[in-house]
DOVEX-232779 format. One record per atom (N, C-alpha, C): chain; x, y, z; atom name; residue in one letter. Coordinates in pm, whole numbers. Example, Ala and Ser with C-alpha at 12.3 -4.5 7.8 and 13.67 -1.06 7.14 Angstrom:
BEGIN
+-----+--------+--------+--------+------+------+
| mol |     c1 |     c2 |     c3 | atom | type |
+-----+--------+--------+--------+------+------+
|   A |   1319 |   -569 |    780 |    N |    A |
|   A |   1230 |   -450 |    780 |   CA |    A |
|   A |   1320 |   -330 |    780 |    C |    A |
|   A |   1285 |   -225 |    708 |    N |    S |
|   A |   1367 |   -106 |    714 |   CA |    S |
|   A |   1290 |      3 |    787 |    C |    S |
+-----+--------+--------+--------+------+------+
This chain:
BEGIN
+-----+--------+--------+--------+------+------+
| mol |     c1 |     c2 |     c3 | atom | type |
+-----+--------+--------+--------+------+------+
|   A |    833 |  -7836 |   -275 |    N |    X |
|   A |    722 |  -7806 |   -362 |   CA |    X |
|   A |    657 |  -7676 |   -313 |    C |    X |
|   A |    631 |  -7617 |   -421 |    N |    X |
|   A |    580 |  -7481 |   -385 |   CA |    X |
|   A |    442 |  -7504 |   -375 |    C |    X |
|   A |    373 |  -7433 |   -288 |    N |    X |
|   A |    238 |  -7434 |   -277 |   CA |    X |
|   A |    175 |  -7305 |   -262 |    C |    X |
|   A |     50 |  -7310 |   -399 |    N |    X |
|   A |    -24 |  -7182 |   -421 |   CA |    X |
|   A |   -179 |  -7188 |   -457 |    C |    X |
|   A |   -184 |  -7081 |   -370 |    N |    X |
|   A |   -352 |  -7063 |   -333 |   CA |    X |
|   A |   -375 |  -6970 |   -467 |    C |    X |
|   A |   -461 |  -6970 |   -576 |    N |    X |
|   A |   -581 |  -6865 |   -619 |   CA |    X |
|   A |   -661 |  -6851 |   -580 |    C |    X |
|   A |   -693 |  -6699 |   -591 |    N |    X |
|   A |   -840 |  -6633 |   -494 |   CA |    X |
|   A |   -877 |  -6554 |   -619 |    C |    X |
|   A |  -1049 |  -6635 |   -640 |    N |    X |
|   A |  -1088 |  -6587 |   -773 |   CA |    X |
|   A |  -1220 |  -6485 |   -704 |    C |    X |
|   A |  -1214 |  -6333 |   -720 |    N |    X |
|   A |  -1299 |  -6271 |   -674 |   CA |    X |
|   A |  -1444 |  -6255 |   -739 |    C |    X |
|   A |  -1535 |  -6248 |   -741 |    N |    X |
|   A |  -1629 |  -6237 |   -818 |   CA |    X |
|   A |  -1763 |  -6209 |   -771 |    C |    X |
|   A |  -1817 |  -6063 |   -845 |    N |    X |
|   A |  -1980 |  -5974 |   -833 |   CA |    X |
|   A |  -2054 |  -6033 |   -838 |    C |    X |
|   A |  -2143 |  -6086 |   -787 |    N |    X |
|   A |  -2248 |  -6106 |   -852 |   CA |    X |
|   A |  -2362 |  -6032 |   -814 |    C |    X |
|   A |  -2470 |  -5989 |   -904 |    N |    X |
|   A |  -2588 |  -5936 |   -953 |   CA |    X |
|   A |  -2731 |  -6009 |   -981 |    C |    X |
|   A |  -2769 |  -6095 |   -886 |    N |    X |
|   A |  -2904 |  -6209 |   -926 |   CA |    X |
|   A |  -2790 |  -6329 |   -967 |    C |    X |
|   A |  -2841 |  -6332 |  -1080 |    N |    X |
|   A |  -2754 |  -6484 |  -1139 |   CA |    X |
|   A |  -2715 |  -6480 |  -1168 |    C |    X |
|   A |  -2620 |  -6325 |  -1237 |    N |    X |
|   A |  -2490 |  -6320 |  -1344 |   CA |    X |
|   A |  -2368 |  -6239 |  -1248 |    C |    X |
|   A |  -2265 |  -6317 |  -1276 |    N |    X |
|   A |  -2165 |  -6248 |  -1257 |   CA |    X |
|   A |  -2094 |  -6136 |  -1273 |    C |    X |
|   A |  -2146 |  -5992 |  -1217 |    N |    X |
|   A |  -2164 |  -5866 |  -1300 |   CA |    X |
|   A |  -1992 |  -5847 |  -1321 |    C |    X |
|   A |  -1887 |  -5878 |  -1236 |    N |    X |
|   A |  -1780 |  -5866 |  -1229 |   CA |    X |
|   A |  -1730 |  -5983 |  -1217 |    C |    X |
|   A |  -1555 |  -5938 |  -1274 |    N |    X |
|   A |  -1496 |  -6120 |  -1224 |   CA |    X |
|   A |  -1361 |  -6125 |  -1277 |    C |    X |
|   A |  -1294 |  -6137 |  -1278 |    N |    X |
|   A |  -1133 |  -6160 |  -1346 |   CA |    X |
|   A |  -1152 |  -6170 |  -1489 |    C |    X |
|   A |  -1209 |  -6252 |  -1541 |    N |    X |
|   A |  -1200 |  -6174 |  -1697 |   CA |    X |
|   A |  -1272 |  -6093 |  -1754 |    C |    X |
|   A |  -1350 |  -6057 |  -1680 |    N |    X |
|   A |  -1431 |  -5937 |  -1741 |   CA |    X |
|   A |  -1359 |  -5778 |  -1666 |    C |    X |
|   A |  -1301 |  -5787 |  -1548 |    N |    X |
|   A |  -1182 |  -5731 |  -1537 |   CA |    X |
|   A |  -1068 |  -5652 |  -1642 |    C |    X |
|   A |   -988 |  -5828 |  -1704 |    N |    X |
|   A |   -930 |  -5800 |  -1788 |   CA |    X |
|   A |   -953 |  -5793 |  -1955 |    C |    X |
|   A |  -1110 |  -5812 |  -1958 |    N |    X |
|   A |  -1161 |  -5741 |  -2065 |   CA |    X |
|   A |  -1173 |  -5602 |  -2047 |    C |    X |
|   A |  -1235 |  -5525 |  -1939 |    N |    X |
|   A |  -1197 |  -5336 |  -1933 |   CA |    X |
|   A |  -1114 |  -5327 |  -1977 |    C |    X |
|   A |   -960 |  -5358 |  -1895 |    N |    X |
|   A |   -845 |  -5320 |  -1948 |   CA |    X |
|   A |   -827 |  -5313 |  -2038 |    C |    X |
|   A |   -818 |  -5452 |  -2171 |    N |    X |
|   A |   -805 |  -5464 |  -2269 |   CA |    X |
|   A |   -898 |  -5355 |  -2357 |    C |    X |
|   A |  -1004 |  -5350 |  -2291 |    N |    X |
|   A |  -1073 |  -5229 |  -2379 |   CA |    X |
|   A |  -1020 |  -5084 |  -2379 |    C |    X |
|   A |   -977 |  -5053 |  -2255 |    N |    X |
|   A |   -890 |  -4913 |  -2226 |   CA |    X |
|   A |   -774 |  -4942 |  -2284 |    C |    X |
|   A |   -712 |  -5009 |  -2292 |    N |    X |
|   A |   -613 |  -5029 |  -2451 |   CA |    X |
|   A |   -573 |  -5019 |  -2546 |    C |    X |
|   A |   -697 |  -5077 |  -2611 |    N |    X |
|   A |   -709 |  -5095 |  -2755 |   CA |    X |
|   A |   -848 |  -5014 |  -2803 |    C |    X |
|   A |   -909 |  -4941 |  -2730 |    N |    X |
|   A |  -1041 |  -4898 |  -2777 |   CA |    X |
|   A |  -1137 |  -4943 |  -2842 |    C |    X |
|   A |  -1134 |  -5059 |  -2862 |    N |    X |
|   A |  -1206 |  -5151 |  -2929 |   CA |    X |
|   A |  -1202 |  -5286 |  -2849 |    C |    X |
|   A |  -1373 |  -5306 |  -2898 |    N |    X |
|   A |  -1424 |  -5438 |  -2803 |   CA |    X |
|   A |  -1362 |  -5577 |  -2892 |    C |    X |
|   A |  -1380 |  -5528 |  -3044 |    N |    X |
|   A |  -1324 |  -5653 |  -3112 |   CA |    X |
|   A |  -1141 |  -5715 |  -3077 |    C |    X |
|   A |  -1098 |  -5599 |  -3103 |    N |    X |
|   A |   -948 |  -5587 |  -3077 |   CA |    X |
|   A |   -923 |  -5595 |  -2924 |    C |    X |
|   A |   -951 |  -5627 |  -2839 |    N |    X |
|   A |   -966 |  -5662 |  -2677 |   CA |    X |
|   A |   -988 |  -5783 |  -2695 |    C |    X |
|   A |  -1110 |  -5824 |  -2787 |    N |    X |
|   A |  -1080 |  -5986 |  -2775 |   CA |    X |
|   A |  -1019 |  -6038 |  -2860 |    C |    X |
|   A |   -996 |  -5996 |  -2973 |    N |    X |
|   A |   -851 |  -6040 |  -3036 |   CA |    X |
|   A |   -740 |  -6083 |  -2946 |    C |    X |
|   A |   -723 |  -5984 |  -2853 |    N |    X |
|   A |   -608 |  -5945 |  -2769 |   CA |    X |
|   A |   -641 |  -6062 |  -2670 |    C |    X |
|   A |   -699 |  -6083 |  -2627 |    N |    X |
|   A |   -745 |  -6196 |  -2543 |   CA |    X |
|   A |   -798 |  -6337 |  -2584 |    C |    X |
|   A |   -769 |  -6384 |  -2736 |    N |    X |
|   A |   -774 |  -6504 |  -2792 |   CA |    X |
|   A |   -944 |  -6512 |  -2752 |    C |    X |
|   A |  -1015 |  -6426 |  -2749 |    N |    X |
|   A |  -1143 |  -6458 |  -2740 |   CA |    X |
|   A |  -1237 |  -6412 |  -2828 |    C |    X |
|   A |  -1396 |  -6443 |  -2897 |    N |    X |
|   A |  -1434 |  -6413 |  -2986 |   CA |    X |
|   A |  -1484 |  -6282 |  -2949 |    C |    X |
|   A |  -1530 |  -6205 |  -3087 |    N |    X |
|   A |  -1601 |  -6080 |  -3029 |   CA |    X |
|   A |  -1757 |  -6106 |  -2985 |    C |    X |
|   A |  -1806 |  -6218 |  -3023 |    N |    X |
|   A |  -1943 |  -6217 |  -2980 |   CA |    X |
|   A |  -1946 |  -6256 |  -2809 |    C |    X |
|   A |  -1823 |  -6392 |  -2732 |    N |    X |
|   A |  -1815 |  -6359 |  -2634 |   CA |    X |
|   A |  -1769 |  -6203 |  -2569 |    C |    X |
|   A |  -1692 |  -6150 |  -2618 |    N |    X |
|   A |  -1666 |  -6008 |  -2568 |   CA |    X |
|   A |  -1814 |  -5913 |  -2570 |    C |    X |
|   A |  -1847 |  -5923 |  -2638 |    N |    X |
|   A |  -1985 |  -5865 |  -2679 |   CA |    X |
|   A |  -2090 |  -5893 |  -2559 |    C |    X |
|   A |  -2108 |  -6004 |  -2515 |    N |    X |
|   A |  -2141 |  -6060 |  -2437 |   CA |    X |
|   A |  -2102 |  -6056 |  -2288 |    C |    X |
|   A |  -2000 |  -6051 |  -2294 |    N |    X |
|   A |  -1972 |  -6005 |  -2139 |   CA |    X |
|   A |  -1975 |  -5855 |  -2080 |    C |    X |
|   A |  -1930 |  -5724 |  -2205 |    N |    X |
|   A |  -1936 |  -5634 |  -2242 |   CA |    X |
|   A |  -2094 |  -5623 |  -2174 |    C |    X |
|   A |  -2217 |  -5685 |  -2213 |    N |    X |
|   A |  -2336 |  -5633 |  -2199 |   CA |    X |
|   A |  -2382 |  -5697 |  -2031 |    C |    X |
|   A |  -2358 |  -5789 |  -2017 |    N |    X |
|   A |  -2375 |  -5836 |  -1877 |   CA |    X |
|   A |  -2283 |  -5716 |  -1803 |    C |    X |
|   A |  -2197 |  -5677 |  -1773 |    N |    X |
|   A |  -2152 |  -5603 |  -1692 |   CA |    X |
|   A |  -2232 |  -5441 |  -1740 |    C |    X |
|   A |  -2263 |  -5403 |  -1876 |    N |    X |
|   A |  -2363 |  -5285 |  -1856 |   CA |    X |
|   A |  -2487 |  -5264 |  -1819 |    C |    X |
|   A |  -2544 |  -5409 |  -1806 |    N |    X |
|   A |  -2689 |  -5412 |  -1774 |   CA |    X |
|   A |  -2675 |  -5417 |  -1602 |    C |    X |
|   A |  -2599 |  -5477 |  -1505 |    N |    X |
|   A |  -2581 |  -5473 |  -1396 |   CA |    X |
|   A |  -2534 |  -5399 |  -1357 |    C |    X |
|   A |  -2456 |  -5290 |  -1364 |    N |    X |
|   A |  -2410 |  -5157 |  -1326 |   CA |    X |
|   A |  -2518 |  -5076 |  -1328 |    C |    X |
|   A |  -2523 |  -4960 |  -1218 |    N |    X |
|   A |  -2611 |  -4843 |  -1268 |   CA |    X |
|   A |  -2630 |  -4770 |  -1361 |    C |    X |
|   A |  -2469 |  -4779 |  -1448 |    N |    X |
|   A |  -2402 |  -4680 |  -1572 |   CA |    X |
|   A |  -2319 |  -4782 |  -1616 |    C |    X |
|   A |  -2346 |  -4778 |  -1753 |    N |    X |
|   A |  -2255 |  -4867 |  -1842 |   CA |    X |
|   A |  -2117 |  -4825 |  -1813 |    C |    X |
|   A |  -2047 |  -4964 |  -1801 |    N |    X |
|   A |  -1895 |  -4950 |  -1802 |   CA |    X |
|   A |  -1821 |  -4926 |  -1914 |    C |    X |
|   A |  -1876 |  -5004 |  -2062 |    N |    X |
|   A |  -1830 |  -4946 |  -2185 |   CA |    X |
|   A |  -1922 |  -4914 |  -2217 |    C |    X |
|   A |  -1892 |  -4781 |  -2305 |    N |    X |
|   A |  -1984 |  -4710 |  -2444 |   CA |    X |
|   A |  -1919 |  -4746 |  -2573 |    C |    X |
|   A |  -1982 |  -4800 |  -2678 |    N |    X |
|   A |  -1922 |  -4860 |  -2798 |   CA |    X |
|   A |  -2039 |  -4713 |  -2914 |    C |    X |
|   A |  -1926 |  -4706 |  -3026 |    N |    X |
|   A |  -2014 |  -4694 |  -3142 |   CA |    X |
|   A |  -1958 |  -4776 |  -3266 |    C |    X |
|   A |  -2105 |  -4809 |  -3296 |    N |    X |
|   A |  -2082 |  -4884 |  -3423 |   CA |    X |
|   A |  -1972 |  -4898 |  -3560 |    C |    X |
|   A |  -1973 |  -4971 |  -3611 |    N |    X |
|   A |  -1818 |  -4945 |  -3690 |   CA |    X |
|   A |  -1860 |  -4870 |  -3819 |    C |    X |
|   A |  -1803 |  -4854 |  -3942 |    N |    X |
|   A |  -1851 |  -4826 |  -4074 |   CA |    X |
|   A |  -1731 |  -4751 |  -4119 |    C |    X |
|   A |  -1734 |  -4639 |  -4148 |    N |    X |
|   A |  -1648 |  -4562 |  -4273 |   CA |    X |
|   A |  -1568 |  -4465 |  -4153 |    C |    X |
|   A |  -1652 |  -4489 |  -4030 |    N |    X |
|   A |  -1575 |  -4369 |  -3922 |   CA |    X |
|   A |  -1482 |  -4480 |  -3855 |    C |    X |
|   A |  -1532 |  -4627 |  -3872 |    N |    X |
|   A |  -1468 |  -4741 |  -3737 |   CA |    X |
|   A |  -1496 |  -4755 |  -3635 |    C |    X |
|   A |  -1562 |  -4705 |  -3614 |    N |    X |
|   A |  -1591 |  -4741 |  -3423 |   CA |    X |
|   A |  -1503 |  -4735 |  -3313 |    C |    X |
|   A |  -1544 |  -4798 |  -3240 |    N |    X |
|   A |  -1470 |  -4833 |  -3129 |   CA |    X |
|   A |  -1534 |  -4842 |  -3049 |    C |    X |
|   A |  -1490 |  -4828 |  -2907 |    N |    X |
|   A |  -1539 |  -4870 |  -2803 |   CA |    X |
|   A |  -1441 |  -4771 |  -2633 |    C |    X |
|   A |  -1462 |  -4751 |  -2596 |    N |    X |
|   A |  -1407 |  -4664 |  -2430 |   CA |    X |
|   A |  -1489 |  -4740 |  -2276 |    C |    X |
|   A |  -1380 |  -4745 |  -2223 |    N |    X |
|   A |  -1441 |  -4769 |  -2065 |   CA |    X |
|   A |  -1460 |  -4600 |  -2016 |    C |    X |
|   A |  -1585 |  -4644 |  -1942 |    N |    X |
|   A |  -1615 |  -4517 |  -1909 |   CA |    X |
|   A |  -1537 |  -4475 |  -1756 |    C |    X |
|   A |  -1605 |  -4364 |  -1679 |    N |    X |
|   A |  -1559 |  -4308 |  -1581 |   CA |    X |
|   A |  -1627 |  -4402 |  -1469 |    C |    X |
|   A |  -1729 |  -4464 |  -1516 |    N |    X |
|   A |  -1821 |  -4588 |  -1418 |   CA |    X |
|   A |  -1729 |  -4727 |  -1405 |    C |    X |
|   A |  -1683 |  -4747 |  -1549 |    N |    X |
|   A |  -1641 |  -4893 |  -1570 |   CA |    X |
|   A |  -1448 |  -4879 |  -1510 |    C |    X |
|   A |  -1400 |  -4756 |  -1517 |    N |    X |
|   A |  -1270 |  -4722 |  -1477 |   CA |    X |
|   A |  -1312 |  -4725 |  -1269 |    C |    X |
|   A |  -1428 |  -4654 |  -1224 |    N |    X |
|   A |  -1407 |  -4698 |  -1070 |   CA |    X |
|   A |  -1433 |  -4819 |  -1022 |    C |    X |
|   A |  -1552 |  -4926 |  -1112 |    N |    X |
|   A |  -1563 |  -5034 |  -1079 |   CA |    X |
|   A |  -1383 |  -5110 |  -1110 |    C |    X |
|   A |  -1357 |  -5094 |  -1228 |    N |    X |
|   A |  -1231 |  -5178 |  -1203 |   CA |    X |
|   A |  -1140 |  -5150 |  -1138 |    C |    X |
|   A |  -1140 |  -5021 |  -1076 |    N |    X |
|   A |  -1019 |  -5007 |   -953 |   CA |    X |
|   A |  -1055 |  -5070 |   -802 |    C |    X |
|   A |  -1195 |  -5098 |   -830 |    N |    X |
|   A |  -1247 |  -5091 |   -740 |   CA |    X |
|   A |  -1250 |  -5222 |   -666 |    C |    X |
|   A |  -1252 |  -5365 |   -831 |    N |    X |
|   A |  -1230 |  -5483 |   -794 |   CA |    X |
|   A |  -1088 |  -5486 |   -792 |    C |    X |
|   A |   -989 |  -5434 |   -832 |    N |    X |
|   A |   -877 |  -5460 |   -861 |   CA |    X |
|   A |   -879 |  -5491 |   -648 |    C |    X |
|   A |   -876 |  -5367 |   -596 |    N |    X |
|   A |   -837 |  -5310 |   -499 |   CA |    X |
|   A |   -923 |  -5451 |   -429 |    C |    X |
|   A |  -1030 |  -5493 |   -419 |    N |    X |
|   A |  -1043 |  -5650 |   -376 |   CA |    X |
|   A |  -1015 |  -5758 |   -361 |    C |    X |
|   A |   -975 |  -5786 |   -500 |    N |    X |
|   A |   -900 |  -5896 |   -564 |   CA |    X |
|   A |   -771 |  -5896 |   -466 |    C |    X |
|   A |   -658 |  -5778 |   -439 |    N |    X |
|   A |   -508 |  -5740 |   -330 |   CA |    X |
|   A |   -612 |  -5748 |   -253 |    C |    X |
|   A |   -693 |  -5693 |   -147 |    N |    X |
|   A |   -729 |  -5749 |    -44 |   CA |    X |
|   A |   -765 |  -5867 |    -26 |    C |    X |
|   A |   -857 |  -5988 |   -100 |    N |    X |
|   A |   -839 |  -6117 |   -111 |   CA |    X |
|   A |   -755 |  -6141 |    -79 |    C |    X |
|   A |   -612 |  -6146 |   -173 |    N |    X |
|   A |   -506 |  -6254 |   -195 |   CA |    X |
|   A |   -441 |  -6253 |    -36 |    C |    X |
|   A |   -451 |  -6036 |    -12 |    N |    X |
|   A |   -316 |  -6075 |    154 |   CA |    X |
|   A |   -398 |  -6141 |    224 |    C |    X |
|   A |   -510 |  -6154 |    256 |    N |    X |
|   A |   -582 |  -6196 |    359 |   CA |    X |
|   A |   -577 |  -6346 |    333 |    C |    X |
|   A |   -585 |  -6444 |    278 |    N |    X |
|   A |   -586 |  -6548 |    221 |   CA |    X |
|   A |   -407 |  -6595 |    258 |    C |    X |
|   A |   -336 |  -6505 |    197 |    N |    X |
|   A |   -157 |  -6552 |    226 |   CA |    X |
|   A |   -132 |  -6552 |    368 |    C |    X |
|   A |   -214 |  -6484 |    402 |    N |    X |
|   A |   -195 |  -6516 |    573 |   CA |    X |
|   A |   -223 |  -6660 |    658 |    C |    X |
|   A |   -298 |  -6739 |    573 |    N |    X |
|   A |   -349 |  -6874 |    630 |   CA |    X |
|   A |   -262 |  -7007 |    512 |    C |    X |
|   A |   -214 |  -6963 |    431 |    N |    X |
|   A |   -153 |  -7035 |    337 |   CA |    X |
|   A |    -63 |  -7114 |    380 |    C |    X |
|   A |     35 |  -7079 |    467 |    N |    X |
|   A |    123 |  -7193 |    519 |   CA |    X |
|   A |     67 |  -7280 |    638 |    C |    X |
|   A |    -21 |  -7279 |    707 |    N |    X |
|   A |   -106 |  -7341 |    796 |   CA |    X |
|   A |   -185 |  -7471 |    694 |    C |    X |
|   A |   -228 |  -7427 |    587 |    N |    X |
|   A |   -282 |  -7539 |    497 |   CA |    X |
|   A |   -189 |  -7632 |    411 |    C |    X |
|   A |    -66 |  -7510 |    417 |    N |    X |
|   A |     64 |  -7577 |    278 |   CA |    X |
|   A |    129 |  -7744 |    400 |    C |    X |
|   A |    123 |  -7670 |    530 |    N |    X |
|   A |    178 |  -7767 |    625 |   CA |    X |
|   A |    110 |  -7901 |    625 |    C |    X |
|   A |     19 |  -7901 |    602 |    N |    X |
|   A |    -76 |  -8044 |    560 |   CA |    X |
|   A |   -140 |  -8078 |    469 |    C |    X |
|   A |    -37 |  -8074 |    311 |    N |    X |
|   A |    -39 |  -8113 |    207 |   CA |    X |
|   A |     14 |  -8211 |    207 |    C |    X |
|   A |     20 |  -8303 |    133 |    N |    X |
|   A |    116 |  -8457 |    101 |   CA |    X |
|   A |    234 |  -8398 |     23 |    C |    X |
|   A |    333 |  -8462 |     46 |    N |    X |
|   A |    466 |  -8402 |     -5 |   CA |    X |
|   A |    461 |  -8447 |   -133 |    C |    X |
|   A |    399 |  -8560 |   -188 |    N |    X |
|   A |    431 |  -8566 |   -316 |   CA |    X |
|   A |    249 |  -8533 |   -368 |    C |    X |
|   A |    286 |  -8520 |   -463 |    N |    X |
|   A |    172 |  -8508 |   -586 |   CA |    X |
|   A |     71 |  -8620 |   -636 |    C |    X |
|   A |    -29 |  -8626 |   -603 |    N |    X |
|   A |   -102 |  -8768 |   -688 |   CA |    X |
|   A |    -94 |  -8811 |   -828 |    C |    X |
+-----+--------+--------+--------+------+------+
């Protein structure tokens, strides 16, 4: 039996989670698709949650991570900025430091698992 650790990294800012694995892979999805709706399309998620997480991570940053303009006859869209592109390299680059540091103690814990499954 294989045995595997997740290491879920996560910002926090007072009481909100300014960063975190899916708000992570909401940037991306936004540097993508340029659009906040179509990011959560892309991510089976609604746009009002996207919308929503979108604003928790701009209100806790010093500088908004996305800039959106409104939709209409031009369409809109939406861009990660030059703020929201170093924060996400920035957790990325955490998240790989997490995991090696963590795989280093993994077989010490895997060794005193129960061999079978409950």
């Amino acid at each position: 039996m294989t045995t595997r650790v997740d290491v879920k990294v996560r910002v926090r800012h007072g009481d909100e989670i300014a960063m975190g694995p899916g708000k992570a892979d909401l940037l991306d999805a936004i540097a993508t698709t340029g659009s906040i709706s179509a990011a959560a399309r892309s991510m089976n998620m609604s746009y009002r949650r996207a919308w929503l997480l979108v604003d928790v991570m701009n209100r806790s940053f010093r500088e908004p991570l996305v800039r959106s303009a409104a939709g209409g006859a031009q369409g809109g869209g939406a861009e990660v900025t030059d703020a929201g592109r170093s924060v996400l390299a920035a957790f990325r680059a955490m998240e790989a430091a997490s995991a090696a540091a963590v795989e280093a103690h993994v077989a010490g814990v895997a060794a005193l698992l129960r061999t079978e499954v409950p």
